[in-house]
N, C-alpha and C positions, 0 to 999 in steps of 0.2 A: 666855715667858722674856724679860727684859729684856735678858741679854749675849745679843748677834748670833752671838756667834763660840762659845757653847753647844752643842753636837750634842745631839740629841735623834729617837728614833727612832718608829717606829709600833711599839703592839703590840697583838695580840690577842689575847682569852681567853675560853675557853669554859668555864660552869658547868653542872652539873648543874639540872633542871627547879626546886626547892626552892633554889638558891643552896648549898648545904650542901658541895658537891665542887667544886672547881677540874680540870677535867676536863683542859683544856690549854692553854698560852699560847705564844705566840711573838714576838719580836721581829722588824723586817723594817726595813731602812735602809742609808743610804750613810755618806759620810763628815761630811755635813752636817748641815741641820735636816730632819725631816722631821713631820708631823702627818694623822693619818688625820680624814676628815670626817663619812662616810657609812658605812656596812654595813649587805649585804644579803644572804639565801642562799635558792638558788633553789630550784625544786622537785625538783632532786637531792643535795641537801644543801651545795652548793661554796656557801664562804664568797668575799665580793665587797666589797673596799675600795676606797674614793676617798678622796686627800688631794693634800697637795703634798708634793713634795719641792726643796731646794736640793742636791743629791748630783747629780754627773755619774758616780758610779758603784752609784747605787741599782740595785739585782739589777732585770734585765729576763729573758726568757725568748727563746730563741733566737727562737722564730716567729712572737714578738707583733709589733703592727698598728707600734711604734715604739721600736726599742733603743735610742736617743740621744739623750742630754740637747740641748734645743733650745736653752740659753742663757737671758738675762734671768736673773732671782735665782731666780725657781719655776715649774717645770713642776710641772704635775695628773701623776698617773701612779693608776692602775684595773689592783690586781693579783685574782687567784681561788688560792683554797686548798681543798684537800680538807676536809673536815669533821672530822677530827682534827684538822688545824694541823699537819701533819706535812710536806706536800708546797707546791711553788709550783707550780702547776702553769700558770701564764699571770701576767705583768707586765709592761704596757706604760706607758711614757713619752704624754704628752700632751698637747700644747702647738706654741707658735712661739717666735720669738727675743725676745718681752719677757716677763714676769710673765703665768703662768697662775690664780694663787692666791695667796687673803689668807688668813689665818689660818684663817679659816670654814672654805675649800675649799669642794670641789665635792660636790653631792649624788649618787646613783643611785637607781634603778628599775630592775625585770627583771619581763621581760613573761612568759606563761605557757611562751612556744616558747622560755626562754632568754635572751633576745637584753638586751643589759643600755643604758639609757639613761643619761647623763652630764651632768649642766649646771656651770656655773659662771661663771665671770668673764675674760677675757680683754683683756689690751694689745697681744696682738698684730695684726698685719696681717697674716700669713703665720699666720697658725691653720690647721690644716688643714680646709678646709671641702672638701663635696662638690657634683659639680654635680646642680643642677635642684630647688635644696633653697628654702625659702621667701627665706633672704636670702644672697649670697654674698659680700658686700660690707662690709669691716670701715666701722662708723661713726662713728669718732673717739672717744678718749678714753674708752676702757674697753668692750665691750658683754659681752653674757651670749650664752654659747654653749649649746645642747644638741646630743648627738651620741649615736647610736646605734651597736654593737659586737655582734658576733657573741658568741656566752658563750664561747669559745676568746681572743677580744682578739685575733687575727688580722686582722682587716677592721675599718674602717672602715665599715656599711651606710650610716651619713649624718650630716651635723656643718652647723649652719647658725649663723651668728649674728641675734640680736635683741637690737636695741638704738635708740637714739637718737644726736644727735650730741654730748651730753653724757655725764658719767658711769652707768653699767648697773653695778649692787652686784653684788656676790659672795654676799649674802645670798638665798639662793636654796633652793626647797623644788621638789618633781616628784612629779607623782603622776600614773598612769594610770585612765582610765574602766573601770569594770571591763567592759565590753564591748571591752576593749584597742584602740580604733581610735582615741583621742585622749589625748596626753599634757597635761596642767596645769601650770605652771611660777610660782613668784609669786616676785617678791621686789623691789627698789628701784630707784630711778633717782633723776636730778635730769633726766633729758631731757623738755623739754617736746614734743620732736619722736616720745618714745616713742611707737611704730606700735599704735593703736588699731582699732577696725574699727566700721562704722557700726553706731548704734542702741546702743553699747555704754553700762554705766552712767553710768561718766563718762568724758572724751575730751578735755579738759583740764586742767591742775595751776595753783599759782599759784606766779608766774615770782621763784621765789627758789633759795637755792640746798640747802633742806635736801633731805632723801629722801622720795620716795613711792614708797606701795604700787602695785605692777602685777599681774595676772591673766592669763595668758594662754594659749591654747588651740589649738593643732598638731594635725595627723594625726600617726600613727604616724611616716612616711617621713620627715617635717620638710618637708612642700612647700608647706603652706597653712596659714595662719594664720586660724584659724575664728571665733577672738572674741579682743577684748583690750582691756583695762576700768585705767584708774587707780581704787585706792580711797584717798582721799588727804587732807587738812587741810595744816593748815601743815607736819604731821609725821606720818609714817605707816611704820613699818618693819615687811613680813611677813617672819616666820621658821618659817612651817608651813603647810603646806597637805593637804588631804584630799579626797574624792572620795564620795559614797553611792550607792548603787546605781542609784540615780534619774539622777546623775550630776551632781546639785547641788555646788559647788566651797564649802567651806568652807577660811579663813584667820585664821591667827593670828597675832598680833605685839605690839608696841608703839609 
């Protein structure tokens, strides 16, 4: 949307297997902009959105991990619905006091025990990170967060940042090993400082200012950063990423 001062809300809708029935839809939003990025539903059927919202009174849920809008123009916010669309049954806020989310928003994943992963983009310095996680230290001028949540959105299990000390995209994809012990994450930068690990494909970019592709590879907990690879030319944007059993990482983009 081009006018700013536009409200526009998330919604969701579920179809029958064939497309043929609109089974049920719902709206979900504050007073402002809002746009969903990501859904996912888990192995007990609960439906699991990530987007932004600009609403300081976007519906949160009394017991979630964060009832209060943080400020800056957009907070992430990771709500859960029953599999009708009927109930909220978990929405939490997500973010610090600058801009959590561009348009893109944030992606998810959910492991087999539940537990739902989150990445995206951050400006701020006060994001909620946790301790003894691979990075706790905001690194100037944008980085990409991933954080792990209990499937209630109650707890925080773990939130770190990766990034460089230039811009870290919001263009961001996650996928887990299907042996769930390591999460995938690819998506942009202009940091030439972005954190690679020895022996990796490649481990430098060329010092301009467009986007490169990144790759990169965490345990479950966010404490170790196991491999992390630029795939990159003068221009390289990933906007998907996938996993095979093997555990070969496949990337797509432009």
């Amino acid at each position: 949307c081009k006018d700013k001062k536009q409200k526009s809300d998330v919604f969701i809708a579920k179809f029958n297997h064939d497309l043929k029935t609109l089974q049920a839809a719902t709206l979900i939003g504050g007073s402002g902009m809002e746009g969903a990025s990501s859904i996912k539903v888990d192995n007990n059927g609960y439906v699991f959105i990530a987007g932004y919202t600009e609403s300081s009174d976007f519906p949160t849920t009394e017991s979630a991990f964060d009832t209060s809008y943080n400020g800056g123009k957009r907070d992430a916010f990771l709500i859960k619905l029953d599999g009708k669309l009927k109930t909220l049954l978990a929405s939490t806020f997500f973010g610090g006091s600058e801009n959590e989310a561009r348009a893109s928003g944030p992606e998810i994943e959910i492991d087999k025990d539940g537990n739902i992963f989150i990445a995206g983009e951050t400006g701020s310095e006060d994001f909620p990170i946790t301790a003894g996680v691979y990075d706790e230290t905001y690194n100037d001028n944008r980085d990409i967060y991933i954080a792990k949540f209990n499937n209630e959105l109650t707890t925080l299990l773990a939130s770190t940042y990766l990034g460089g000390k230039d811009r870290d995209y919001t263009q961001v994809s996650i996928a887990l090993s299907h042996d769930e012990e390591h999460l995938c994450i690819a998506g942009c930068t202009v940091s030439q400082d972005f954190p690679t690990t020895p022996d990796a494909y490649q481990r430098q970019i060329y010092p301009d200012r467009s986007g490169k592709t990144f790759i990169s590879k965490l345990d479950v907990n966010l404490r170790n950063l196991s491999a992390s690879t630029f795939l990159a030319g003068s221009f390289a944007m990933a906007y998907s990423l996938a996993l095979d059993k093997e555990g070969n990482v496949f990337v797509g983009g432009h």
